[in-house]
C-alpha positions in Angstrom: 26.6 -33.1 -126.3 27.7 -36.7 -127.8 25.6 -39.4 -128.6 26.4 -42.6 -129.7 23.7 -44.6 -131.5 24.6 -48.1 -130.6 23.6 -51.7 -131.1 25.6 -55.0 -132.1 22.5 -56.2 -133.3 22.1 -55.6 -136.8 18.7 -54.5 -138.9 17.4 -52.8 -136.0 16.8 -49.2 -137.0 20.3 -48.1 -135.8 21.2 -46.2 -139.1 17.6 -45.2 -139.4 17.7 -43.5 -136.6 21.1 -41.7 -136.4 20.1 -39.8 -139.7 16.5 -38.7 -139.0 17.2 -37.8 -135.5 20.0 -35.7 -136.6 17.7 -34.0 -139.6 14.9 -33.2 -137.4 17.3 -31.7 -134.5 18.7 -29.6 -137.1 15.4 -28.7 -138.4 14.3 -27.9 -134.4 17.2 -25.0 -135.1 20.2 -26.9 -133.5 23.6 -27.0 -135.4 24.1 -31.1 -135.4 27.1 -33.1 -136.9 25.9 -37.1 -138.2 29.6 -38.8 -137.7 29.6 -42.1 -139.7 31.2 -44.8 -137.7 30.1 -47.6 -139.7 32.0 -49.5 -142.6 29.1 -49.8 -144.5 28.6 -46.1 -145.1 24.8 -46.1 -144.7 24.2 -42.7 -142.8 26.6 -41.0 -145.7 24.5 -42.5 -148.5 21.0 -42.0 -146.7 22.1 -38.1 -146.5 23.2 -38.5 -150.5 26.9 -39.5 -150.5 27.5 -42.2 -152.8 30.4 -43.0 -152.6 32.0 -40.1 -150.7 34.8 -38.8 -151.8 37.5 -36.8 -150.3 38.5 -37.1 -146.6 35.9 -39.5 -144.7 36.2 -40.7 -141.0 38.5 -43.4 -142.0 40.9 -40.9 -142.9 40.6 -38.9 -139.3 40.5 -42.7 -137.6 43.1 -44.2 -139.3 45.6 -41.6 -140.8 45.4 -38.9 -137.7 43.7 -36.2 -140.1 41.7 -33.6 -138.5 38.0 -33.8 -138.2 37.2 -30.8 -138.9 39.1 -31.7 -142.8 36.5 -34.2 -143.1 33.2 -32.6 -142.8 30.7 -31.4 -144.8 28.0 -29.9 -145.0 24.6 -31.3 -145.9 21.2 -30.3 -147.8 19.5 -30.5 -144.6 20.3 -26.5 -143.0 21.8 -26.5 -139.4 23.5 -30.3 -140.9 26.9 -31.9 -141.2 28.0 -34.6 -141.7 31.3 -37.1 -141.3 31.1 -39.4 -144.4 32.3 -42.6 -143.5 33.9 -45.1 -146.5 34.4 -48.7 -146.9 38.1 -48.2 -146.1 37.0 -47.8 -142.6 36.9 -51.5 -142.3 40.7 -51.9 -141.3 40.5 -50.6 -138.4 40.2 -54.1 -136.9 43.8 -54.4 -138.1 44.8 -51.7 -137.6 43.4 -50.3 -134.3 44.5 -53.3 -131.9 48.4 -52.0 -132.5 47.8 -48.7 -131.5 48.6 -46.9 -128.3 45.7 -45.5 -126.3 43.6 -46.6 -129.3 39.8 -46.5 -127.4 40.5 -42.7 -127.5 41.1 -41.9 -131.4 37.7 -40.7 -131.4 37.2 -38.7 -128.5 40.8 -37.3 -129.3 39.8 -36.2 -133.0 36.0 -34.3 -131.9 37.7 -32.8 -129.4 38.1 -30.1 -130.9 35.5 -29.6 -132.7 33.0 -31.0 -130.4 31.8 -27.5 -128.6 31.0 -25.8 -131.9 27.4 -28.3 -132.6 24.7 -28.2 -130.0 24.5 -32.6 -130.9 27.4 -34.7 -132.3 25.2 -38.2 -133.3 27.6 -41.0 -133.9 26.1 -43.8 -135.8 28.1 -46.7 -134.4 28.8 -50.2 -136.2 26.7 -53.3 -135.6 29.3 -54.6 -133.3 31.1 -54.3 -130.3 34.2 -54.1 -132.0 36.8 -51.5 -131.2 35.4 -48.8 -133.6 31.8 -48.9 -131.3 34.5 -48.7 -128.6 35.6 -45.5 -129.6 32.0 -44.1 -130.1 31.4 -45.3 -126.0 34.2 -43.8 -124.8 33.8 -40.1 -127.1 29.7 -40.3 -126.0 28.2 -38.1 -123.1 24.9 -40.4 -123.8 24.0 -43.6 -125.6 20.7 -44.1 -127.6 20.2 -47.9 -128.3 17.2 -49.0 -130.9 15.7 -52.1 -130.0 13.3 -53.7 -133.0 9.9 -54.7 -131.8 10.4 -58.4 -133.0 11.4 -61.5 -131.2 14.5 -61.7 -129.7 14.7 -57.9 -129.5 16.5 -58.5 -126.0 19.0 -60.9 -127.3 22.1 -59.4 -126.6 21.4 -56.4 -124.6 22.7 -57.9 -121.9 26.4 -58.2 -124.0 25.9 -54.3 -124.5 25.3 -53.5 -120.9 28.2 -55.1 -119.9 29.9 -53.3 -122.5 28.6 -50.0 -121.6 29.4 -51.0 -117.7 33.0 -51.9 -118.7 33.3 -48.5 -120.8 32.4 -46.5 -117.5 34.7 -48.0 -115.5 38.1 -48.1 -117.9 37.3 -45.2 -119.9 34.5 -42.9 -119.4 32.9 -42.3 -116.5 30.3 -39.8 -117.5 28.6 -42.1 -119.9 24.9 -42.0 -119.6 22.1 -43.9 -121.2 19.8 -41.2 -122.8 17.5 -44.2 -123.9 16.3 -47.3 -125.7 14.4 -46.4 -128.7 11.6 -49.1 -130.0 11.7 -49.2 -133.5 10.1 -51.5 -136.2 6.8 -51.4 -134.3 3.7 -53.2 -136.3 0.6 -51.8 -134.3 -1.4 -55.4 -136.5 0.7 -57.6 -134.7 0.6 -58.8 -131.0 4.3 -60.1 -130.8 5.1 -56.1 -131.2 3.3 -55.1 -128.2 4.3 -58.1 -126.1 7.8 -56.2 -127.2 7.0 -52.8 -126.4 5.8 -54.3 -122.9 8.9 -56.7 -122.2 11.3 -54.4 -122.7 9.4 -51.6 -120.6 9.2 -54.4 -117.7 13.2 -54.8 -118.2 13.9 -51.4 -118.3 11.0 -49.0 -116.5 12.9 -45.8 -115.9 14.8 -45.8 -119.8 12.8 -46.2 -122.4 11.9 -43.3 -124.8 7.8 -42.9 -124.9 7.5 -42.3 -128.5 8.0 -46.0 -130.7 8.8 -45.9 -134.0 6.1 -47.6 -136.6 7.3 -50.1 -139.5 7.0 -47.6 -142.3 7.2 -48.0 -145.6 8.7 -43.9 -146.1 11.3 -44.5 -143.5 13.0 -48.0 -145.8 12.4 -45.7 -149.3 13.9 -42.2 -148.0 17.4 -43.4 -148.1 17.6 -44.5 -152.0 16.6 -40.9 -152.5 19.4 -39.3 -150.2 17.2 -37.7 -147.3 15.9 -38.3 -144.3 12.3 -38.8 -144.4 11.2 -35.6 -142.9 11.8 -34.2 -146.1 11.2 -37.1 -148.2 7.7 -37.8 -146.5 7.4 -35.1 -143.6 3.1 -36.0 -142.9 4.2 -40.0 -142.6 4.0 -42.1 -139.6 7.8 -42.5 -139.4 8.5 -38.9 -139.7 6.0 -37.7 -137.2 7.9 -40.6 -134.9 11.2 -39.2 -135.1 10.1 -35.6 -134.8 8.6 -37.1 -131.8 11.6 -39.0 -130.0 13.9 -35.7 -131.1 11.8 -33.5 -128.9 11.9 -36.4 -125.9 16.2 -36.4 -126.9 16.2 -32.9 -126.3 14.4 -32.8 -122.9 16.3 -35.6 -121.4 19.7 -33.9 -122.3 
């Protein structure tokens, strides 16, 4: 199964997310491959790539070399990983010439796909043609949604996306769920967000919220997700959490 990890709003937890629910699938006993969409290179470095060298998704993306040349393994058992680079970022020049280019993706974990029980993409804050890409490989969509204000703001844009996606290019799509993140249990403006979006979207929101916690923004500078960095914190706990609701939903 593919999931895409998706929102074109940025600082919402989207990178956050992608790594620990990948680490704490792997550590439920499923084989799980992190695919770095993103420029930025964030998953790689939160799983201890700085800078990655050797082939990286921009090579697969751009050049046509095979996935399966480009990952690695992690220091997380049951863990790989796609390393993405900063070269990634031509793809808006070079993508838009390209034939059937909404497909690279899907085309290039093809083959490798069938051999992890979760491929997690972690997808660019944008609805540019790379996130395109990650829609169109996906068999589900996670999206993170920040428990601030204007955590709505531009949902709407993405549904349309995701709408337009199933209709051109893949029909089997399914939202697996939006995932509250940043939640500060002091403040009321994060539970008039948890309710809001719940109101918006009754049937699709993921029970378990992620807290604001301290662990989750330190874990990265060290390299690891933090269910080995802090496993007892409140963010771990979360994720461990909203892994075992990702796993029931399928």
């Amino acid at each position: 199964m593919i999931y895409a990890i998706a929102n074109q709003k940025g600082g919402v937890g989207k990178t956050t997310s992608a790594v620990n629910l990948a680490a704490c699938l792997a550590d439920s006993g499923a084989r799980v491959l992190l695919v770095d969409l993103d420029p930025q290179a964030n998953a790689s470095s939160g799983l201890g790539f700085r800078p990655p060298e050797g082939v990286t998704i921009a090579d697969v993306v751009l050049d046509g070399v095979g996935a399966e040349q480009a990952i690695r393994p992690t220091r997380i058992p049951n863990l790989d990983i796609i390393p993405s680079s900063p070269d990634l970022s031509g793809a808006a020049v070079e993508l838009p010439e390209r034939e059937d280019r909404e497909r690279i993706l899907q085309r290039a974990l093809a083959p490798i796909s069938s051999t992890y029980g979760y491929v997690i993409i972690d997808c660019p804050p944008s609805l540019d043609l790379l996130a395109i890409n990650a829609l169109t490989a996906a068999d589900r969509l996670i999206i993170p949604v920040q428990c601030e204000y204007y955590a709505l703001e531009g949902l709407s844009r993405l549904m349309e996306t995701i709408n337009a996606v199933r209709i051109h290019l893949n029909p089997e799509l399914q939202l697996s769920g939006l995932l509250l993140t940043m939640h500060d249990s002091r403040t009321r403006v994060s539970s008039d967000v948890v309710a809001e979006v719940r109101r918006h979207f009754p049937d699709a929101v993921f029970a378990n919220v992620v807290p604001r916690n301290v662990r989750l923004t330190e874990a990265p500078s060290y390299g690891e997700p933090v269910t080995r960095y802090d496993p007892y914190c409140a963010g771990a706990q979360a994720y461990v959490a909203v892994a075992k609701e990702v796993a029931a939903r399928g």
